[in-house]
C-alpha positions as CSV (number, residue, x, y, z in Angstrom):
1,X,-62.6,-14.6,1.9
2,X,-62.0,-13.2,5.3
3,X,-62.2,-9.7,5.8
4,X,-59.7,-7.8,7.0
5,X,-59.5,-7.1,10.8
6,X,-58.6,-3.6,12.2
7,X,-55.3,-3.7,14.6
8,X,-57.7,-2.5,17.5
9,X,-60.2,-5.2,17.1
10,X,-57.6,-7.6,17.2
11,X,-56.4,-6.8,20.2
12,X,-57.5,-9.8,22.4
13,X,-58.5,-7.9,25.0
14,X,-60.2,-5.0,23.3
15,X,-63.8,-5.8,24.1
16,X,-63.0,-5.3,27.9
17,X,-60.9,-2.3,27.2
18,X,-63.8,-1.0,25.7
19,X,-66.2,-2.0,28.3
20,X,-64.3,-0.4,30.8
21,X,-63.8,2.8,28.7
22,X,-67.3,2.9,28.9
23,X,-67.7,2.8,32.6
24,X,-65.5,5.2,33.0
25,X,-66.4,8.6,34.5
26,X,-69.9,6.7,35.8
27,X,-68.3,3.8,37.9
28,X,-65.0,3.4,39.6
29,X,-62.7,1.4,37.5
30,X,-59.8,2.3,39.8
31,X,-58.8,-1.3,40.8
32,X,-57.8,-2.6,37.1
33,X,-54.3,-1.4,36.5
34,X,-54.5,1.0,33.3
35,X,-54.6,-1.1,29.7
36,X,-55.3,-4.5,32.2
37,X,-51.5,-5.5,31.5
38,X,-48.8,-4.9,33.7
39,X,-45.2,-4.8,32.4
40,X,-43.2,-3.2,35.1
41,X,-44.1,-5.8,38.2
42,X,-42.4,-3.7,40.3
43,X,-44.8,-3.1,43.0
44,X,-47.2,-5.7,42.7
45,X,-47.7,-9.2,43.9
46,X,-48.2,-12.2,41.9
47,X,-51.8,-13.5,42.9
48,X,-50.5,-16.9,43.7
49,X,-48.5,-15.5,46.9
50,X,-52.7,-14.5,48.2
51,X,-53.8,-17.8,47.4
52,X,-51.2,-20.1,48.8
53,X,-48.1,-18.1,50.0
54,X,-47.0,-15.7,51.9
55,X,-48.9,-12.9,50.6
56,X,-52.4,-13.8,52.5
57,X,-51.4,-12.7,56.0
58,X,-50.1,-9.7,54.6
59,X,-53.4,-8.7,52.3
60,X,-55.7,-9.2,55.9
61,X,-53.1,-6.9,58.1
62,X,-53.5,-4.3,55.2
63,X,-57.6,-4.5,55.4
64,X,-57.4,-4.2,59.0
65,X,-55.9,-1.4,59.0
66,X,-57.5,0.3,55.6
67,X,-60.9,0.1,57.8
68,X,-59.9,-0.2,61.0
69,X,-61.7,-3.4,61.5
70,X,-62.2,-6.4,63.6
71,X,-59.9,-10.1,61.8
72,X,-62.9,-10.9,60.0
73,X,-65.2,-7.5,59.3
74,X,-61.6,-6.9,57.3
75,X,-61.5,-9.8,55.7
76,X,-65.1,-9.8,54.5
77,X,-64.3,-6.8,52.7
78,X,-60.7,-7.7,51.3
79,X,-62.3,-10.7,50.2
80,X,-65.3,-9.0,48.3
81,X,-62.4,-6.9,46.8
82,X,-59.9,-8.9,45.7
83,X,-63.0,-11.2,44.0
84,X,-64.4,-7.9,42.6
85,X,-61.4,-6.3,40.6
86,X,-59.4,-9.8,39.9
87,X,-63.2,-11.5,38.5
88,X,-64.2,-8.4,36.3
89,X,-61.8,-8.6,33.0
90,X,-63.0,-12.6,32.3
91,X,-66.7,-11.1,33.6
92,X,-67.0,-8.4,31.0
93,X,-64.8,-11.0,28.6
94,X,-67.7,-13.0,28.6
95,X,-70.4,-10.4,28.4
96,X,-69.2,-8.0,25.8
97,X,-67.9,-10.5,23.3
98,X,-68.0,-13.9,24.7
99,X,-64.1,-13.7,24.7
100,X,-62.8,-15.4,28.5
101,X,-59.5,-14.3,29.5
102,X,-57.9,-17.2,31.8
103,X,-57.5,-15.8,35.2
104,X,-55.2,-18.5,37.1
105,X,-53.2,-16.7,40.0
106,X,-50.0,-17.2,38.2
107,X,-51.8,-14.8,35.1
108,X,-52.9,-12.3,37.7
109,X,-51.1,-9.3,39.5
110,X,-52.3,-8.0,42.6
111,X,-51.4,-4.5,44.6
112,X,-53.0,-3.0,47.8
113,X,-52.0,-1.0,50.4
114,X,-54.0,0.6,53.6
115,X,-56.3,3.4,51.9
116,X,-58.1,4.0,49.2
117,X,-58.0,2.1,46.7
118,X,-57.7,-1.0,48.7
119,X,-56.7,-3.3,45.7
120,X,-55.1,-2.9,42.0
121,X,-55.3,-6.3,39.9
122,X,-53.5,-6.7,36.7
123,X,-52.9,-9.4,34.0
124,X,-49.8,-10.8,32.9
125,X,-50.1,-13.2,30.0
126,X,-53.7,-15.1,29.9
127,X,-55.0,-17.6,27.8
128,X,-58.5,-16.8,25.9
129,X,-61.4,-19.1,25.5
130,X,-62.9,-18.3,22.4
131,X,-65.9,-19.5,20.3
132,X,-65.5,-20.8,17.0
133,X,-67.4,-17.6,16.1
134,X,-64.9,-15.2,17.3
135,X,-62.8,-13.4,14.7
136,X,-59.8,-14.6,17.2
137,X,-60.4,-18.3,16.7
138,X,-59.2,-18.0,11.9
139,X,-56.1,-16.1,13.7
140,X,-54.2,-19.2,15.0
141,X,-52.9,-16.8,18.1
142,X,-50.4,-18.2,20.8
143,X,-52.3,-18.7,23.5
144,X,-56.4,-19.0,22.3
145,X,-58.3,-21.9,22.9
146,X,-61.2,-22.6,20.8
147,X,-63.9,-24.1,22.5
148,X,-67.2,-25.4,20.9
149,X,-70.1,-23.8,22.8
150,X,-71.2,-21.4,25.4
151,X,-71.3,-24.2,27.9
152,X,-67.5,-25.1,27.4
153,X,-66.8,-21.8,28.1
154,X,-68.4,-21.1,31.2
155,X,-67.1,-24.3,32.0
156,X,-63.3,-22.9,31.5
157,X,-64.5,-19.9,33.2
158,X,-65.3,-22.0,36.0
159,X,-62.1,-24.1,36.0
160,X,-59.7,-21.1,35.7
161,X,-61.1,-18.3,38.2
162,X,-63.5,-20.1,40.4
163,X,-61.7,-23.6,41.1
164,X,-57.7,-22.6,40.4
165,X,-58.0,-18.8,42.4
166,X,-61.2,-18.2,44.1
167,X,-62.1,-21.1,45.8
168,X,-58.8,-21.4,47.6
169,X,-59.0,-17.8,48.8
170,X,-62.7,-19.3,50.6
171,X,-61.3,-21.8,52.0
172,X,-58.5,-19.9,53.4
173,X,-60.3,-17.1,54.7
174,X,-62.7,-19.5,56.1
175,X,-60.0,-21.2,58.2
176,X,-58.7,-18.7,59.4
177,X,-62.1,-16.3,60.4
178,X,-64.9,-18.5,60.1
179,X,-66.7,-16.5,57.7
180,X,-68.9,-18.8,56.0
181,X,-68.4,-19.7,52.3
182,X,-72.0,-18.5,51.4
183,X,-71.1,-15.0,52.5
184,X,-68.0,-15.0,50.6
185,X,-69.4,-16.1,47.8
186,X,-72.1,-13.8,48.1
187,X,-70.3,-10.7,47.5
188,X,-68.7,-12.7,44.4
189,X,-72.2,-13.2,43.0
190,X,-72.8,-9.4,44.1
191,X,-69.7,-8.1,41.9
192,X,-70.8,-10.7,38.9
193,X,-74.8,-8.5,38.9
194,X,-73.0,-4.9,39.3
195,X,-70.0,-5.7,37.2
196,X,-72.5,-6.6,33.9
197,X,-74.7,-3.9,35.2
198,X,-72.5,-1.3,35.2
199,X,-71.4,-2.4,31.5
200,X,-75.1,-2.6,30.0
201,X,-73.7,0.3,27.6
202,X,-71.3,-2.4,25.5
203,X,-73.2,-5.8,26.3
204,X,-74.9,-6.9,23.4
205,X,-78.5,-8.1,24.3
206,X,-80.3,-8.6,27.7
207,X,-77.7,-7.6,30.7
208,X,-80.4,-9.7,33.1
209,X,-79.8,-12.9,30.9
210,X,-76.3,-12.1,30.8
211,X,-76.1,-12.1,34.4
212,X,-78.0,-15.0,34.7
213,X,-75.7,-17.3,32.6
214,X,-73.2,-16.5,34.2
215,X,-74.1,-16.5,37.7
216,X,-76.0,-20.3,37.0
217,X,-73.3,-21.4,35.0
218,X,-70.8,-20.4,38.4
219,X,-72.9,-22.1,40.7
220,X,-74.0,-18.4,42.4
221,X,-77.3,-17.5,41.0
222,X,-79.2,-18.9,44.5
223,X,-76.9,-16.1,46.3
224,X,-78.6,-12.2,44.5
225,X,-82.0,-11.8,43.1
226,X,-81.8,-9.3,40.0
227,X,-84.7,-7.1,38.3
228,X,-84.3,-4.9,35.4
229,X,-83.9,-1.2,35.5
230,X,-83.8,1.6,33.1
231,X,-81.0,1.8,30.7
232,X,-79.9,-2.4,30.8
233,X,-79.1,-1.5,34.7
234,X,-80.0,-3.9,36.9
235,X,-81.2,-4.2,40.5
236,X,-79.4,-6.1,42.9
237,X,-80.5,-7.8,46.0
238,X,-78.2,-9.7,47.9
239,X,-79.0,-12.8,50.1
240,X,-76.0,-12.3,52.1
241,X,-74.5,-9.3,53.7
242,X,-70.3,-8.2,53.2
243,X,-70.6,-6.5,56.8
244,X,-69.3,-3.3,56.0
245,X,-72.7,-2.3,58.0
246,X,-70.4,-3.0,61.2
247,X,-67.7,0.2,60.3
248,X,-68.2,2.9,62.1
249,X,-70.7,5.3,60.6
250,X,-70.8,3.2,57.2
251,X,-73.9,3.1,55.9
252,X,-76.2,0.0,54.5
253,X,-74.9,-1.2,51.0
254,X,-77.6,-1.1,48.4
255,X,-79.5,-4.4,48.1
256,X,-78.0,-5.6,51.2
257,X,-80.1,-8.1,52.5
258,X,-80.4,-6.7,56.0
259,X,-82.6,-3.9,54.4
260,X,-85.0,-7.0,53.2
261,X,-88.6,-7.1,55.0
């Protein structure tokens, strides 16, 4: 017989409710709208206007002007951003309970605005991947997919916020600066390490392996070298650099790889 679940655990979303509850008051969590879902879209763009419409221009004249930076110093940082905040509810999916929210543009709402914070991102209505272990997967829930292993769901990790939203926004940005995809991808790989770090509290297990998976199983795990620290922290060394080094009087990120013998 199945046991009864709680109303709060089965929440589909709860594990990264409660990993964000527990960075809390230690880490900003200020670019995830409040409860992840928006209801009132008033205010906030649909993601799919960044990564093919008209939105795009719009985001890199607001970063300009947030840091009073050169086209592509701005963009650099919008980028590592917008990857940041839009990645981290599938990232701490996967870490805290192997649960993958589906993060296409059209399930993701996006606000930012020329000072601090930069960016907001918020979910609509996203499909989970599940395991066949998850609680969620007896439930027969609109919107779960059930897939069979770990690899499938990295795999529809993959396919949903790397190759239908990310990977555009690259390309884009690389058109129209010239940054170079490694250093965009970079500060993805970046937010990935810090975002599992900054959870250890509620991930179950080694954060380090955690990271790991999902940085190999991304394609990014060539672009940050990671050591443990106290507490399930980790250590992270980038092997490319965001360039907020170039704002006036900014200091050198930690880990950045210009601070590398």
């Amino acid at each position: 017989m199945t046991a009864a679940l709680r109303p709060a655990r089965v929440s589909p979303l709860a594990p990264v409710l409660d990993a964000v509850a527990a960075m809390t008051g230690r880490y900003a969590v200020h670019g995830l709208a409040e409860g992840l879902y928006v209801t009132d879209r008033a205010g906030w763009t649909p993601a799919t206007e960044i990564v093919h419409g008209y939105a795009f221009d719009d985001l890199l004249a607001t970063a300009e002007r947030r840091w009073n930076a050169s086209p592509h110093v701005a963009a650099a940082l919008a980028w590592k951003c917008y990857s940041y905040w839009t990645a981290l509810p599938a990232l701490l999916g996967f870490a805290t309970a192997r649960r993958v929210p589906l993060l296409e543009p059209e399930k993701v709402l996006i606000q930012y605005a020329d000072h601090q914070p930069f960016l907001r991102a918020g979910l609509t209505d996203p499909d989970l991947a599940v395991l066949p272990t998850d609680p969620l997967a007896t439930l027969d829930l609109p919107g779960v997919r059930v897939v069979r292993d770990e690899a499938a769901l990295l795999d529809a990790l993959r396919t949903s916020l790397i190759e239908a939203h990310l990977a555009p926004v690259v390309e884009r940005l690389h058109k129209r600066t010239h940054l170079g995809a490694r250093t965009l991808w970079g500060s993805l790989a970046s937010g990935i390490a810090h975002g599992v770090s900054r959870a250890a509290d509620v991930v179950p297990g080694s954060t380090l392996g955690v990271a790991n998976t999902l940085l190999d199983g991304l394609d990014l795990g060539d672009l940050v070298d990671l050591a443990p620290r106290g507490a399930g922290r980790l250590e992270v060394r980038r092997r490319t650099c965001c360039l907020a080094f170039t704002l006036p009087g900014a200091r050198i990120c930690s880990g950045c790889v210009i601070t590398t013998p």
